[in-house]
Each structure stands twice: as C-alpha cells, then as structure tokens.
C-alpha positions in Angstrom: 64.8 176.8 106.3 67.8 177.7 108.4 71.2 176.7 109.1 72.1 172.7 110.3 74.9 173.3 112.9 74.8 169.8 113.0 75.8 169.2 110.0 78.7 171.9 110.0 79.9 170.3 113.1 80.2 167.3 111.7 82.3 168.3 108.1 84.6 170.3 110.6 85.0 166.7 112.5 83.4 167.7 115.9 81.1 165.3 118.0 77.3 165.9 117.8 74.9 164.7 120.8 71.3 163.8 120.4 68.6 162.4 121.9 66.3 159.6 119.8 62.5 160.8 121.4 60.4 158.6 121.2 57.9 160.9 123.7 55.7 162.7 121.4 55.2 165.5 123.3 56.5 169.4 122.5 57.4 170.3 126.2 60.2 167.4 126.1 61.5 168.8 123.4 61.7 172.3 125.2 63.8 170.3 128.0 66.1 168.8 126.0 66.9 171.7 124.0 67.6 173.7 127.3 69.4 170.8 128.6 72.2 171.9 125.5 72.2 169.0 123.8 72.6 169.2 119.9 69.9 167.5 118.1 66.2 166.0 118.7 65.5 162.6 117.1 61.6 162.6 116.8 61.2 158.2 115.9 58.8 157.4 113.6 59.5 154.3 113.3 59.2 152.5 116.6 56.2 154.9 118.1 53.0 156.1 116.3 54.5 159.3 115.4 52.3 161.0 112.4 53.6 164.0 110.4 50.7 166.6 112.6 52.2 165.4 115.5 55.5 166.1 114.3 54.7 169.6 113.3 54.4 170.5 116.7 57.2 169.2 118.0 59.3 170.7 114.9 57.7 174.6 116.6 59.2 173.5 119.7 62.7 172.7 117.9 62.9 176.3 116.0 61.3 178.2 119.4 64.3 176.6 121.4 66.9 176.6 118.6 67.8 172.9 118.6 67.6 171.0 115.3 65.1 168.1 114.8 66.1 164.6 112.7 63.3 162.6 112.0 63.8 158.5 111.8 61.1 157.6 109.3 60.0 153.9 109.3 59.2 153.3 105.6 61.4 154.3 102.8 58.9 156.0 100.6 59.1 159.4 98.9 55.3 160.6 99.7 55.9 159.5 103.2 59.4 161.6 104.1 58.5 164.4 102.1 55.5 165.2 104.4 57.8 165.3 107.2 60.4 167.1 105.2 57.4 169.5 104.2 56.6 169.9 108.1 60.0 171.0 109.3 62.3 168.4 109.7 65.8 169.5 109.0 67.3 165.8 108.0 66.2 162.3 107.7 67.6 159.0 109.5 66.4 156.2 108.0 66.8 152.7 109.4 66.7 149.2 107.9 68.6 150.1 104.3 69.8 146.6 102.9 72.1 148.2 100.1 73.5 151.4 97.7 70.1 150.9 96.2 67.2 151.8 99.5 70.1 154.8 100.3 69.7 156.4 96.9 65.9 156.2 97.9 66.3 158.4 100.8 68.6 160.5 98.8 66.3 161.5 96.3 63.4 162.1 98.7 65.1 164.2 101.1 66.6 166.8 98.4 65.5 168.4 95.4 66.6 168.3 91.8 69.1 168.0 90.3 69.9 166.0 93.2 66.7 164.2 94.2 63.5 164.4 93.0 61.5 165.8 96.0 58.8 167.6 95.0 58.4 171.1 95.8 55.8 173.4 97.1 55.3 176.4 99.2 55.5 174.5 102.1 56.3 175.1 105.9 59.5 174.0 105.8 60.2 176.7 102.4 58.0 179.0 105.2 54.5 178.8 102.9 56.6 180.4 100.4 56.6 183.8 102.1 60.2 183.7 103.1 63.0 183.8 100.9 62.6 182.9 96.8 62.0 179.0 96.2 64.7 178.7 94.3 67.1 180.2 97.2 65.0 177.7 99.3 65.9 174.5 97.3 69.5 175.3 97.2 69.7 175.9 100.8 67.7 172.3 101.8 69.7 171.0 99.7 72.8 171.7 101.4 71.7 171.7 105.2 69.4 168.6 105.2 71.3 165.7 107.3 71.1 162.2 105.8 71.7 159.3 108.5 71.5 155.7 107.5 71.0 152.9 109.8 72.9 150.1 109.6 71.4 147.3 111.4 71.1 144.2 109.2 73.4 141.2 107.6 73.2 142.7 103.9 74.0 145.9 104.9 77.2 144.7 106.4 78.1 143.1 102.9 76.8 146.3 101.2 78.2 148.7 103.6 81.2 149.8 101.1 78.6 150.7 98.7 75.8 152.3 100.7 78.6 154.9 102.2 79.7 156.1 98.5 77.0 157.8 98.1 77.8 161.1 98.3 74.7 162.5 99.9 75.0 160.3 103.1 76.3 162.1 105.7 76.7 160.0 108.8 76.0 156.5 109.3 74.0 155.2 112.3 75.5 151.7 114.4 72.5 149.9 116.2 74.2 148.0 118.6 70.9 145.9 119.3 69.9 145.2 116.0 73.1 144.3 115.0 73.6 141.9 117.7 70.0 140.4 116.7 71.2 140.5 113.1 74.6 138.5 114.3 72.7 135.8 116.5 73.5 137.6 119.9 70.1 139.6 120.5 70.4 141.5 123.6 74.3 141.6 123.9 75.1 144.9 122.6 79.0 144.9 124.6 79.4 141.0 122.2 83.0 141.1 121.3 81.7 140.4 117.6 79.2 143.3 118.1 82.4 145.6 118.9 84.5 144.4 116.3 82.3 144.8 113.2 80.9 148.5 114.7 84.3 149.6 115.1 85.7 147.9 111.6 82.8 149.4 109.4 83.1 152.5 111.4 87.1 153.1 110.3 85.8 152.5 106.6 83.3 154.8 107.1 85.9 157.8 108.1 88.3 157.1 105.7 85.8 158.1 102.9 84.5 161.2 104.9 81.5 160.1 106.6 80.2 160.6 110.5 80.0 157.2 112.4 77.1 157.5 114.8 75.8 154.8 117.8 74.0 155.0 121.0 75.8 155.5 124.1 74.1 155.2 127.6 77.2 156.6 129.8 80.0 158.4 129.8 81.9 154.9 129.4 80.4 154.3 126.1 81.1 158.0 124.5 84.7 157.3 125.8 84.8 154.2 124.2 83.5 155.3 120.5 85.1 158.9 120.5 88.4 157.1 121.0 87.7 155.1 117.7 87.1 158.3 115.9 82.8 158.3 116.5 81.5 161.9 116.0 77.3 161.2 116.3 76.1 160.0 119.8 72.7 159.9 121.0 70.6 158.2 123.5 66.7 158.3 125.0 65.2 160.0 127.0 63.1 156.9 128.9 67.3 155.9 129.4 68.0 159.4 131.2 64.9 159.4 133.7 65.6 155.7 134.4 69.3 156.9 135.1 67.9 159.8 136.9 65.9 157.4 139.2 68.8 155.2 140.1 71.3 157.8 141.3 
C-alpha cells in the first residue's frame, strides 16, 4: 500500500487526468504513465478483464509510479475484493441506482469499522511482509479512491442521497449513458445531457465531492473545468484514433 496522490489532489481541489484502458496489456500502461498522466483506469466492466490479468498491469502501475482505478462491473464484495487484494488502489463502480448499491461498494473497498472487507496477507498489504496489518488497514482505508458512476434515470432521482455518503469521493458523469438513459442515445453535447451533468455536478461540490466525465479534447476539459469539474479521463483507442487524424 502507498500513497493516492490522486486522492490528495482532489481534497486540495486540483484536477486529476486519467485514462479508462480498456487494452489489457502491461506495456500501455508503461506509456501512459510516461506520458504524465495521473491515473490508469483498468475496465472491467466493458472488456474481459479478470483479476490475473489485472495483477500485471497493477506491477506495471507501481514500476512506473502512476496509480491504477479499477471499474468493476458487478457490485459484489468477493468480486472487488480480489481486485482490491491484487493492487488496485480505488474502485469506480458503474451502474449504482441509489444510497443503497453505493454503501455496497463502500463496505467492500475498506475495512472495518468502516466496511467489512475481509482481510488477509495479501499483495496489496505486500503478503504481509511489509508494514503491521493493522498499520495496513488504516492506511487503505484512507487512500483507496471511491468513484461512482452515474449513468441511469434512478440515480438521477437518488443522486442527493448516493453523494452523502461519506466514503464516496468523486462522482463519475457518463455522458453516453446518460443520454441513452434520457432518450437521446448517442448525443452526448444534448442540451438536456449538459444541463443535468452540470446541475448534479454543482450539488455534488457543494457537499465536497469530485465531479468527474470524459473529455475527448481540449474543448471539453475547458468546458467542465469552467463548471468546477476536477476528474477527467478519456481512452486510449480515442487518443491513437486522434493521433491518426492529425
């Protein structure tokens, strides 16, 4: 376990950038993390990604010094905590409906007395070689990042609830599956799309959490950071496509 820079950047109010990966390969990793950014999302839930798999690419994160999120696609405490267990350094969980499926991810990313996370000399706690467990849970429990995704109709009506949790760190604006989840699939830039990212996202800073979307060009950082948005991230198919095009 080590620091989450990430997560200090974003209590001190200072944008984070990230890339969603959904390459399962260690050598991107490697590039990315030399490329400066601050944060690798390995996605689990859109790609086959398995917890071995993940392992590696974790290595790759602490050899470079860049921190790796993993987006987990089923809510489940067996199921994060082997990712957790493998090195992940925070969780971003998509599809939670209310307060309810967040406190889930809440209690399967950290240990008692705040979650119920079981613990073991794992490789995350370094096979229990490194530093006492009990040092171990107390730091986790402090640097893991919690992201939720919000993405669907109930979560707009829950949103109020989902961000009191005190645990959640930063929450996660799809601007595809919210325009799915509105009736405009595919029209990410729908004035209606705007509007509700950018109203949940004022709520979400006045209670003291990160607001976080995608962004695909300098336009669209410009756009969100002006509205107070601190997590950005985008893929890495995006870049190379960009890449090709110029």
């Amino acid at each position: 376990m080590r620091k989450n820079p990430v997560k200090a950047k974003l209590k001190r109010g200072e944008p984070v950038i990230g890339i969603l990966n959904n390459i399962q390969h260690p050598v991107v990793i490697e590039v990315l993390a030399l490329a400066g950014i601050d944060f690798v999302i390995l996605d689990g839930e859109h790609t086959t990604l398995s917890p071995e798999t993940a392992e590696h690419m974790y290595r790759a994160c602490e050899l470079r010094g860049i921190i790796p999120i993993t987006r987990i696609g089923e809510n489940t405490q067996q199921v994060i905590q082997k990712f957790m267990d493998a090195g992940s350094m925070g969780v971003f969980m998509p599809l939670i409906n209310n307060r309810e499926e967040a406190a889930r991810v809440v209690a399967s990313v950290k240990y008692p007395p705040i979650g119920r996370r079981g613990l073991a000399g794992s490789r995350a706690a370094d096979f229990g070689m490194g530093m006492p467990l009990g040092d171990y849970v107390k730091m986790a429990n402090e640097e893991t990042l919690i992201t939720i995704q919000i993405e669907t109709r109930d979560s707009f009506k829950n949103f109020s609830e989902i961000i009191s949790l005190e645990q959640v760190d930063a929450v996660f604006f799809g601007p595809n599956d919210i325009s799915t989840s509105l009736g405009y699939p595919g029209q990410a830039r729908h004035p209606e799309v705007l509007e509700l990212i950018e109203r949940l996202g004022k709520e979400a800073i006045a209670v003291g959490k990160a607001p976080a979307t995608i962004c695909r060009n300098l336009g669209d950082y410009k756009y969100w950071r002006e509205r107070g948005f601190l997590w950005f991230s985008t893929g890495p198919s995006h870049l190379r496509a960009r890449g090709t095009e110029e």
